[in-house]
N, C-alpha and C positions, 0 to 999 in steps of 0.2 A: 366476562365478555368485553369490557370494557379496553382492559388490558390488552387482549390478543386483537381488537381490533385498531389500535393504538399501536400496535406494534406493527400488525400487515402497510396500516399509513404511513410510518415512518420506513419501514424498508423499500414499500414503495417507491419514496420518495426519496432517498438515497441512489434508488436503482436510475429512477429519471434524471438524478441530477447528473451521477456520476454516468450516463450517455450524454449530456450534453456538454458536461466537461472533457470530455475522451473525444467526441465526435463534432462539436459544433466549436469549442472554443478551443487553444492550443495545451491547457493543461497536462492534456495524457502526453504529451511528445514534448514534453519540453527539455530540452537538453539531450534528446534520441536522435544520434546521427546514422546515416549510411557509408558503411567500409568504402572505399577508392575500389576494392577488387572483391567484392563478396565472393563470387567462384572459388579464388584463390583462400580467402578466411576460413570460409568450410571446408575448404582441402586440409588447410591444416589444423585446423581441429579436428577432424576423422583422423587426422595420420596423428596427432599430435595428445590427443585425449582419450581415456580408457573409453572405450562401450559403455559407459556407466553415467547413467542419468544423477549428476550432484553440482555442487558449487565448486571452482574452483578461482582460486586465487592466484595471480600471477604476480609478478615473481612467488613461487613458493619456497615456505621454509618446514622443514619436517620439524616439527614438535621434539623426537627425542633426540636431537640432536640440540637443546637449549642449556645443557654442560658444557659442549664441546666452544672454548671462545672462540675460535678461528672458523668456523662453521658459522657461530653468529657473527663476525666479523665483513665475513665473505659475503652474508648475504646481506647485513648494512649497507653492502658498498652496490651491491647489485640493485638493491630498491633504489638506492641514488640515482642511481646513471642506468637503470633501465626506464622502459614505460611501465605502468601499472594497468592490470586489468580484474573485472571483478566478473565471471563466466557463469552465466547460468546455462548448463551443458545440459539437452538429451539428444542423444546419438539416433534417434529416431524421429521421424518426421510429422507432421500431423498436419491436417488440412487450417492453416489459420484462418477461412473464412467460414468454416464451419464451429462457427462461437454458440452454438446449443448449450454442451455443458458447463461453459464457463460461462456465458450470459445466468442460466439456472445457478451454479455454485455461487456468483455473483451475490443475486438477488436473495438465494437463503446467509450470505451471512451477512446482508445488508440490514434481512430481516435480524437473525438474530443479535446483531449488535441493538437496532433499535427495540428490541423485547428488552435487553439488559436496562435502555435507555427509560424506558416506561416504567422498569421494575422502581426504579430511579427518582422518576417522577412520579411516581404515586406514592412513594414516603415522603418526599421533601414537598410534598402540597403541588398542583397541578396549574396551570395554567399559562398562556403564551410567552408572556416574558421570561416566566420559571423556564418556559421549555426553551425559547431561544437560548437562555445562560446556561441551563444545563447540557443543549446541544453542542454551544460552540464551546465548551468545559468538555465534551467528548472528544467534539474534532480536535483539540489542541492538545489532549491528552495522546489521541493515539498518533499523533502526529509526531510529540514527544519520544514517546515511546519504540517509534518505528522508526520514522521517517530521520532525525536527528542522528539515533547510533550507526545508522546505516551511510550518512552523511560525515559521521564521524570518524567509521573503523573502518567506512569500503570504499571513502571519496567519490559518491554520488556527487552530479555535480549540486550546485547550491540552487541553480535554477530549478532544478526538476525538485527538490527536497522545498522550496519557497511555494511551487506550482501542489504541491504535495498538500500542503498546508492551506490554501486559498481550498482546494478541491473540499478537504476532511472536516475543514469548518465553517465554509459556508454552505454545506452540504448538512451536515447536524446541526447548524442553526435551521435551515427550511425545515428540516426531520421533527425538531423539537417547538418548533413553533405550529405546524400541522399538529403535533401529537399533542402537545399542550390545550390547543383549543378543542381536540374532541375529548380527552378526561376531562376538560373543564367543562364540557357541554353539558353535560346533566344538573350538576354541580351548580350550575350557574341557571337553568330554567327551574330547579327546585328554589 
């Protein structure tokens, strides 16, 4: 009981922070512009991209074409001297202020990361400070993990991947320091 209620606190409290990083501070928008001609951007992505909800990459280069050297060639030269874009495409619309299933999706894997985090904490011995260093050891892990190759291989800008980073770890430090002090609560009145 200890555990799962250790874990509802910390996703909790991921789900609060990461609202008032998104909504109260500039975090979520950091490095998020608006197109000169949006009308015009979604024109041409309807005429310009399949029906098919996936990522695409601009300039693209087809995979089996990485024998052919003048193929690679052509396209070195087109990533030079074109722009680059990194597209997350669905040809289909959706009400963005109706955040119900994402606020819910949200908050269950806020929760489930901080279950992983308790699982975490209750081997390596429990209490605030264990949990703030095992917290901000989460956020910079997954921060690592995510934020950096995506910085790397898709040229995120660096603000938004820095802003990414402030969010994931000072967000699992509050997680781990809340969660810290209630497994350490019994623990600590026995």
């Amino acid at each position: 009981m200890r555990i799962a209620i250790a874990t509802l606190i910390g996703g909790l409290v991921m789900f609060l922070w990461g609202a008032v990083a998104h909504m109260v501070l500039p975090l979520g928008e950091l490095s998020m512009r608006a197109p000169k001609n949006e009308d015009q951007v979604i024109a041409a992505l309807r005429d310009g991209l399949p029906a098919e909800h996936g990522i695409y990459v601009l300039p693209h280069f087809d995979t089996a074409m990485h024998a052919d050297k003048a193929a690679l060639d052509a396209f070195s030269a087109k990533t030079r001297s074109h722009p680059y874009a990194y597209i997350v495409y669905a040809p289909e619309g959706r009400d963005a202020l109706a955040m119900g299933p994402q606020l819910l999706g949200q908050w269950i894997s806020d929760t489930l990361a901080a279950l992983l985090l308790a699982l975490v904490m209750i081997r390596a011995g429990v209490g605030v400070t264990k949990g703030v260093m095992l917290g901000l050891m989460f956020g910079v892990f997954s921060w690592l993990s995510l934020s950096v190759p995506f910085w790397n291989w898709y040229r995120f800008p660096t603000a938004f991947t820095f802003g990414y980073l402030v969010e994931q770890g000072f967000g699992w430090i509050l997680a781990g320091a809340a969660m810290g002090w209630w497994l350490s609560r019994k623990r600590n009145a026995t």
